[in-house]
C-alpha positions in Angstrom: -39.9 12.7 -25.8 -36.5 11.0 -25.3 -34.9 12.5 -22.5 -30.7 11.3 -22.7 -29.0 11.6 -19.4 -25.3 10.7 -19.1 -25.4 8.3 -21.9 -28.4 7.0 -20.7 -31.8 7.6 -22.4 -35.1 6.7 -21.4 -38.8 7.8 -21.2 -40.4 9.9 -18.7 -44.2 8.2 -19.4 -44.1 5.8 -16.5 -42.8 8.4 -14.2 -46.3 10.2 -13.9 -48.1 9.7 -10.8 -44.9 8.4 -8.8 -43.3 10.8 -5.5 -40.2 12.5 -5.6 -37.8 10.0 -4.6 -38.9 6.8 -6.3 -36.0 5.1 -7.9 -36.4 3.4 -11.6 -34.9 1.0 -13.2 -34.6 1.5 -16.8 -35.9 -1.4 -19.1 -35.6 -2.7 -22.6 -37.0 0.2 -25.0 -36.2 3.0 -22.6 -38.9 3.0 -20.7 -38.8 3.6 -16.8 -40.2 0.8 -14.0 -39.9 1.5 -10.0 -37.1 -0.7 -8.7 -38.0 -3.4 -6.5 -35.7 -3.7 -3.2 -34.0 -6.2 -3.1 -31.6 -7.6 -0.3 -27.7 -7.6 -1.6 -25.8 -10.7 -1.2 -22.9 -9.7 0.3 -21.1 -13.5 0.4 -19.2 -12.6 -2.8 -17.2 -9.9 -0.3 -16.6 -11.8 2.8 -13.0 -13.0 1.7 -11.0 -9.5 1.4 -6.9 -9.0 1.8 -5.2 -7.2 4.5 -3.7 -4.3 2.2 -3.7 -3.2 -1.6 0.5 -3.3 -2.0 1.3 -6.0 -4.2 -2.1 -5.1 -6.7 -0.8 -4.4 -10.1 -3.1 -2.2 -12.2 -1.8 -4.0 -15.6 -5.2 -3.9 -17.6 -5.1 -8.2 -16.8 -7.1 -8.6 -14.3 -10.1 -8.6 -15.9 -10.8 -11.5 -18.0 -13.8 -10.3 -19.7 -13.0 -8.6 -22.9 -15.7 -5.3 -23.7 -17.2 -7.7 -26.6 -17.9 -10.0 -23.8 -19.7 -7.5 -21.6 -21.3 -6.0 -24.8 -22.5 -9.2 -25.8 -24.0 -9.8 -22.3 -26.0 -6.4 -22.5 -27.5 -7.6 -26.1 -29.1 -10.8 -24.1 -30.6 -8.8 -21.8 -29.0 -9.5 -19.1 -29.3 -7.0 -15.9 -26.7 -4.8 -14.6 -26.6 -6.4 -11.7 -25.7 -9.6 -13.2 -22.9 -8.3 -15.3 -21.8 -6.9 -12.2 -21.5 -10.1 -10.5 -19.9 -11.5 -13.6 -17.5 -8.9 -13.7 -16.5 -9.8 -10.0 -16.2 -13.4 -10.3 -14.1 -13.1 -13.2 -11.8 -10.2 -12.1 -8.2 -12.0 -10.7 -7.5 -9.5 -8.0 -11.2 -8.8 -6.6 -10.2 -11.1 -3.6 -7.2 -9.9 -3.0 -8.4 -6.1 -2.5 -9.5 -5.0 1.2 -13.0 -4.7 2.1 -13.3 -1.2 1.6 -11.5 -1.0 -1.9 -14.0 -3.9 -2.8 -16.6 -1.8 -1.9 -15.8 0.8 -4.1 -15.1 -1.6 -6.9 -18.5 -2.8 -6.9 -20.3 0.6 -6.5 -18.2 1.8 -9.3 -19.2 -1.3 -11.4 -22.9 -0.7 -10.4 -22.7 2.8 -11.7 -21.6 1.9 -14.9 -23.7 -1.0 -15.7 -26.8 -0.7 -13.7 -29.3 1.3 -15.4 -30.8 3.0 -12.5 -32.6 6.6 -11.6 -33.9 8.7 -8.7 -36.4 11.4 -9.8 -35.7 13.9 -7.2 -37.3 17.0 -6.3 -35.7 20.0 -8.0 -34.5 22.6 -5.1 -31.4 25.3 -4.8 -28.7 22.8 -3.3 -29.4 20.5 -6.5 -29.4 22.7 -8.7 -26.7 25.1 -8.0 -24.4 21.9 -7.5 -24.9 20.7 -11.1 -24.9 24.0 -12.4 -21.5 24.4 -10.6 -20.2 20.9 -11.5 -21.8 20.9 -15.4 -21.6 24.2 -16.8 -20.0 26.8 -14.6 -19.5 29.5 -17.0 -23.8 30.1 -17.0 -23.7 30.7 -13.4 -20.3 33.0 -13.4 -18.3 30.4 -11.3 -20.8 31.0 -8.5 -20.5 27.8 -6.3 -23.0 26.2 -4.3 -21.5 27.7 -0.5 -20.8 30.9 -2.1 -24.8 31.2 -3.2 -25.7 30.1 0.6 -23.5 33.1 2.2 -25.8 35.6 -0.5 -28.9 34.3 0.9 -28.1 34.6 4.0 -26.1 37.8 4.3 -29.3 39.1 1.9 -31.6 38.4 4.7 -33.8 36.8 2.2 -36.9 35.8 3.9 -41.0 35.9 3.4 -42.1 38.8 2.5 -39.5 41.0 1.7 -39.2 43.2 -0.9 -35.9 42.5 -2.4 -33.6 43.4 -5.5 -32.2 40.9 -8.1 -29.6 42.5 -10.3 -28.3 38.6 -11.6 -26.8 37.0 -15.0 -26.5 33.5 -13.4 -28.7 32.1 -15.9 -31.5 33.0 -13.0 -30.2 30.3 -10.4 -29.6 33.4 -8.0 -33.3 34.6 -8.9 -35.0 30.9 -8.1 -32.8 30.7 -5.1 -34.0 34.2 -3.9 -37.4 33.0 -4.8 -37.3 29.8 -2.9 -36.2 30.7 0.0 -39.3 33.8 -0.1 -42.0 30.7 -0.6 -44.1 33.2 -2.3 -44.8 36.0 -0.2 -43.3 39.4 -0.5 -42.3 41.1 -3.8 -38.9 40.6 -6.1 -38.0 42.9 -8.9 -35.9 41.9 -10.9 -33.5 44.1 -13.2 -32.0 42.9 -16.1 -30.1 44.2 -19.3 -30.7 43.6 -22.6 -34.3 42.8 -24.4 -35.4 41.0 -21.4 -34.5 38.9 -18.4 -33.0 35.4 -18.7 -35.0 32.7 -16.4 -33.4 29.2 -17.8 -32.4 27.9 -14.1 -35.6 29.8 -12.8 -38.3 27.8 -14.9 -36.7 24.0 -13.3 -37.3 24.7 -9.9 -40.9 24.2 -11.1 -42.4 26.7 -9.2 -46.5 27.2 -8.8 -47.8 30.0 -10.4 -48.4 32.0 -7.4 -44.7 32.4 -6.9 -44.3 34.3 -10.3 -47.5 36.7 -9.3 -45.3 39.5 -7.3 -42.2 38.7 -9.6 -41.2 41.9 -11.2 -38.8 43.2 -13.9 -37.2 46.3 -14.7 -34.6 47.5 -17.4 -31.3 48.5 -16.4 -31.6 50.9 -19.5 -34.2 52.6 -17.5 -32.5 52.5 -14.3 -31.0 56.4 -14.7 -34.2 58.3 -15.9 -35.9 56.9 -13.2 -33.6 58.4 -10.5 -33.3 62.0 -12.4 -37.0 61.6 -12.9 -37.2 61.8 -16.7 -38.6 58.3 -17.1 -41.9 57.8 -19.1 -43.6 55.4 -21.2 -46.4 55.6 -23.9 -49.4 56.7 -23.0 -51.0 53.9 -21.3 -54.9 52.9 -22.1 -57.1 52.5 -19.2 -57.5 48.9 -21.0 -56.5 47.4 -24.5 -57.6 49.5 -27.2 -61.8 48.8 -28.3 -61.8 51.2 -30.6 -59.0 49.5 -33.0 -61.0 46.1 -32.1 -63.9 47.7 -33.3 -62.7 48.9 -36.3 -61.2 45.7 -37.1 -64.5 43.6 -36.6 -66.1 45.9 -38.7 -63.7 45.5 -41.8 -64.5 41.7 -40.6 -68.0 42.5 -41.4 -67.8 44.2 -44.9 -64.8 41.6 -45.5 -68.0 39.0 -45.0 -70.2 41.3 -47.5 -67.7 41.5 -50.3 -66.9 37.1 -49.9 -70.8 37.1 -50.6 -70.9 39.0 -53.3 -68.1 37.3 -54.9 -70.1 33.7 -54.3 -73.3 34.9 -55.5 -71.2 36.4 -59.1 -69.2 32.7 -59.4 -73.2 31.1 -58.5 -74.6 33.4 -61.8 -71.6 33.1 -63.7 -71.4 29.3 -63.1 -75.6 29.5 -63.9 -74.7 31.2 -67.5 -72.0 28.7 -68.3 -74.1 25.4 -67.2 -74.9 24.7 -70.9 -71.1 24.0 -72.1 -70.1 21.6 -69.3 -71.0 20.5 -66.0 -68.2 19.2 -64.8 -66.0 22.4 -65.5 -68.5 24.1 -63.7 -68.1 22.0 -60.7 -64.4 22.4 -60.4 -64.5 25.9 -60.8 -66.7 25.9 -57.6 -64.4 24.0 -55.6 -61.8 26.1 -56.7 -62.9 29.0 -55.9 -64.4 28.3 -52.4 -61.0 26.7 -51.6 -59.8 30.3 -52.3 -62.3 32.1 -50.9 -62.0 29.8 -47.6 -57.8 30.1 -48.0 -58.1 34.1 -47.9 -60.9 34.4 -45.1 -58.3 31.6 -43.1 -55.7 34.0 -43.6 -57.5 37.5 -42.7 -58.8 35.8 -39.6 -55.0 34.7 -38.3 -54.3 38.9 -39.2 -56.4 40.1 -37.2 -55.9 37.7 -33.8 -52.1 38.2 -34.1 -52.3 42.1 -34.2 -54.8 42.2 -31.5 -52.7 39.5 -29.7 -49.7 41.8 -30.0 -51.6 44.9 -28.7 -52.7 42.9 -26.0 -48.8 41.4 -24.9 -47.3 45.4 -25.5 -50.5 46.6 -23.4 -49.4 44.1 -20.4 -45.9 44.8 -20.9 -46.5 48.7 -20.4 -48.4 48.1 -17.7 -46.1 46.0 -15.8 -43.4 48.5 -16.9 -44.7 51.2 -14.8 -46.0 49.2 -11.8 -42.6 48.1 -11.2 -41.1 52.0 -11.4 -43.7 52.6 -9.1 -42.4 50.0 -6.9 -38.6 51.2 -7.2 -40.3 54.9 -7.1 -41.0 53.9 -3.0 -37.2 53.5 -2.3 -38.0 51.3 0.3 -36.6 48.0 -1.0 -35.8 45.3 1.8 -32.3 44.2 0.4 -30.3 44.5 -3.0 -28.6 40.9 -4.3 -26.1 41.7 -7.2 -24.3 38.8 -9.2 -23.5 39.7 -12.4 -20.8 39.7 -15.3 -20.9 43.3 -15.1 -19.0 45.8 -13.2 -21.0 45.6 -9.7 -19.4 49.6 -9.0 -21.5 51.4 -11.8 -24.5 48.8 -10.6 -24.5 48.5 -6.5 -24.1 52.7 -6.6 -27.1 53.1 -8.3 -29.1 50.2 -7.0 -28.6 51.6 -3.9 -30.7 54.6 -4.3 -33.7 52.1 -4.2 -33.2 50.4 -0.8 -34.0 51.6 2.4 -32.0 52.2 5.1 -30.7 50.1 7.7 -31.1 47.0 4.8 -28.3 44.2 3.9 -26.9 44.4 0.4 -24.9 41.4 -1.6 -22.6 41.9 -4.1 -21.1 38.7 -6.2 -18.2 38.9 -8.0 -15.8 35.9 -9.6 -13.1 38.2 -9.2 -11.5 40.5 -6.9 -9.9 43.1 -8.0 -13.8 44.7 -9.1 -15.0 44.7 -5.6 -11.8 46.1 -4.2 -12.3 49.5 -6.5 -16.2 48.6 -5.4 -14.7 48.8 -1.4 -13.4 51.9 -2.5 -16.4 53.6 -4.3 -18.7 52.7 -1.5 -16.2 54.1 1.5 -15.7 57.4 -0.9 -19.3 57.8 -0.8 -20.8 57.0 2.5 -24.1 55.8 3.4 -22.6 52.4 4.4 -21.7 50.3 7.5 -20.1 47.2 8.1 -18.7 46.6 4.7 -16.8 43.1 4.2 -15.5 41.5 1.6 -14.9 37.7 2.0 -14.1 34.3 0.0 -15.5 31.4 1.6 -13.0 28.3 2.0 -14.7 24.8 1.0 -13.9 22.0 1.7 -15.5 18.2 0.7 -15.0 15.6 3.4 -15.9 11.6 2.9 -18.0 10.6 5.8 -17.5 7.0 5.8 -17.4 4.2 9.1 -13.6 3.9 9.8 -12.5 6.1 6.7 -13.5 9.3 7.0 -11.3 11.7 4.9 -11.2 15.0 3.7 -11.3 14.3 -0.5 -8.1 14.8 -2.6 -9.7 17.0 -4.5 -10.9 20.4 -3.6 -12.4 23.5 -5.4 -9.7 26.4 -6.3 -12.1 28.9 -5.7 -15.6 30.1 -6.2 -15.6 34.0 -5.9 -16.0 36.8 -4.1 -18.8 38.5 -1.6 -18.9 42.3 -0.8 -21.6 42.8 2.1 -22.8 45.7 3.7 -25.7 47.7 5.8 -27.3 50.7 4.3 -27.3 53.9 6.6 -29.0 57.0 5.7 -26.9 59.5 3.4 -26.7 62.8 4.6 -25.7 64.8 1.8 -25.8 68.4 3.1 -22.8 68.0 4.7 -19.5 67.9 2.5 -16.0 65.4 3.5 -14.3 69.1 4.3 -17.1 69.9 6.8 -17.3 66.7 8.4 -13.4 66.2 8.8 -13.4 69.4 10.5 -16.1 68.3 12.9 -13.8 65.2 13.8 -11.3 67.3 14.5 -13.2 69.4 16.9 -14.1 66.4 18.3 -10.2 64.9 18.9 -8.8 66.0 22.5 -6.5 69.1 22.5 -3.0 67.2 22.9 -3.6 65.1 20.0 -4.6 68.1 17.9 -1.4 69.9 18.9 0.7 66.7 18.0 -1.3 66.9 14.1 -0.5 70.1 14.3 3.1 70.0 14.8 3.6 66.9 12.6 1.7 69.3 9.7 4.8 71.9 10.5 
């Protein structure tokens, strides 16, 4: 199919077979051939000015008009000659210094030259074009924000980790890369089922998917209270139904014979008016008979089909409870467009102690009350919450720079360590224990302030 890329479309065909890596130049017809190196002449860009002051950007420089260039692409001619064309033609090229005539031509070539890198498909890609294309899918989450999750989250082979994430499942792939394969994700989502969009590019094997779990958030609350149940579940899909239904197959079969051998006599009877009406009627009616044993056939395969897909899903459904049942989970990774305090406090119940737990959030006024909950409650250490600061810098020989541009933001972390939760003991108890614990003089002082 026609893939279109930046105003660019071409054919994927003649990309089979190649490594990730290979660069293509795209032909006449859209179709893709590997790029030959070739050695740039550089004699064009020897003459340079000392300084861009007295350049006018006046829209005159350039003597070729777009119908010019336009009627340059309809030859054929290659980028990289229009390029050239384009620099030979322009009055100020020569006057710029080298570096701005540099970027002139890399700008040119970007526009004109026809020209792509198949890459490998991994996190930093992906959550870069995410962040860069459409943000809004990913809830703002940038690139360094998504590297402070993953490691904060401790995410590492053979884990057992918790992915509570509405990021169009970048988070999810990100979690799953970095696991290789081994170890066990479950993944809780809301709604009819979980969203995996960014999860199915990263083009992962199929062994990565085998300890890839999901779980309802619906669910989430009669799990913990203990109420949670599905339908009865069959030792395996359902033979009796399967049965049945190959038996009505059968006397289906019976009655379609019966039918053909009343059309055979009933075609026998009438031979002596026509034979040709006869022969029609035959076709007709095997057409139908063929139509309705077509149909019966598709009936049956999508029901057992069905039976088979809610069978799996029930099964899958209560493996994964029995999973979260263990309370033993190896970290919790939240990153949603939800309220994380409702979510991370009940999440919670499922990891073990002495784990790391993530919370993403674009905003951060959420995790603030979140700070609050968690401190109210107990059961945690270390809590921080943190923005990281990024900056882009142009690494260049004798212009390096940190860009003009830089990000205004791109959310907000809440981190932590689980403890174990002692419950038995209430806030009055324990403050009274601290104050047992205080020397005498201070006590007196609280006691006298109190006064």
């Amino acid at each position: 199919r026609k893939i279109i890329f930046e105003k660019q479309w071409f054919y994927l065909d003649n990309a089979i077979g190649h490594i990730y890596g290979t660069t293509f130049e795209v032909t006449s017809g859209g179709n893709l051939q590997p790029k030959q190196e070739v050695e740039e002449t550089t004699t064009e860009t020897k003459e340079a000015g000392t300084d861009n002051r007295n350049i006018v950007d006046d829209g005159k420089s350039q003597k070729l008009t777009h119908d010019d260039i336009k009627a340059l692409k309809d030859k054929g001619i290659k980028g990289q000659e229009i390029v050239q064309q384009l620099i030979e033609n322009s009055t100020t090229f020569r006057d710029k210094t080298e570096f701005a005539q540099d970027k002139y031509i890399k700008k040119k070539k970007k526009k004109y030259e026809a020209v792509i890198t198949i890459v490998k498909p991994s996190t930093r890609i992906l959550s870069t074009m995410y962040y860069a294309r459409e943000p809004g899918k990913i809830n703002h989450l940038r690139y360094d924000t998504l590297a402070q999750m993953l490691t904060l989250g401790n995410i590492r082979a053979g884990n057992k980790m918790i992915v509570m994430e509405t990021c169009a499942g970048l988070v999810l792939g990100a979690v799953m890369e970095r696991m290789g394969g081994y170890g066990s994700i479950i993944q809780m989502y809301p709604g009819g089922g979980p969203v995996r969009t960014a999860t199915s590019c990263f083009g992962f094997p199929k062994l990565f998917f085998d300890n890839l779990h999901e779980f309802p958030l619906s669910k989430v609350d009669s799990l913990l209270s203990g109420t949670f149940s599905t339908e009865t579940l069959p030792s395996e899909p359902e033979d009796n139904v399967l049965l049945e239904e190959e038996s009505n197959g059968l006397t289906d079969e019976k009655q379609t014979s019966l039918q053909e051998a009343e059309e055979e006599s009933a075609a026998e009877a009438a031979m002596e008016i026509s034979q040709t009406e006869e022969q029609e009627t035959m076709d007709i009616n095997a057409e139908d008979v063929e139509f309705k044993e077509n149909k019966e056939k598709e009936n049956k395969e999508n029901v057992r089909e069905k039976q088979r897909k809610q069978w799996e899903r029930r099964k899958k459904l209560i493996e994964t409870a029995a999973l979260l049942r263990e309370k033993n989970a190896d970290g919790l990774i939240v990153a949603s467009k939800f309220h994380p305090t409702p979510l991370l406090l009940s999440l919670l119940e499922f990891v073990a102690p002495s784990r790391p737990f993530v919370v993403y959030c674009q905003y951060k006024e959420p995790l603030l009350e979140c700070y609050t909950k968690l401190r109210e409650r107990g059961g945690v250490i270390n809590l921080k919450l943190s923005e990281t600061w990024l900056r882009n810098y142009q690494v260049l020989p004798d212009r390096s720079h940190p860009k003009l541009t830089m990000s205004g933001g791109g959310g907000y972390l809440l981190s932590g360590t689980t403890v174990v939760l002692d419950k038995g003991k209430s806030d009055s108890s324990s403050l009274e224990a601290l104050k047992m614990e205080e020397p005498s003089s201070k006590r007196c002082k609280v006691q006298d302030l109190h006064c």
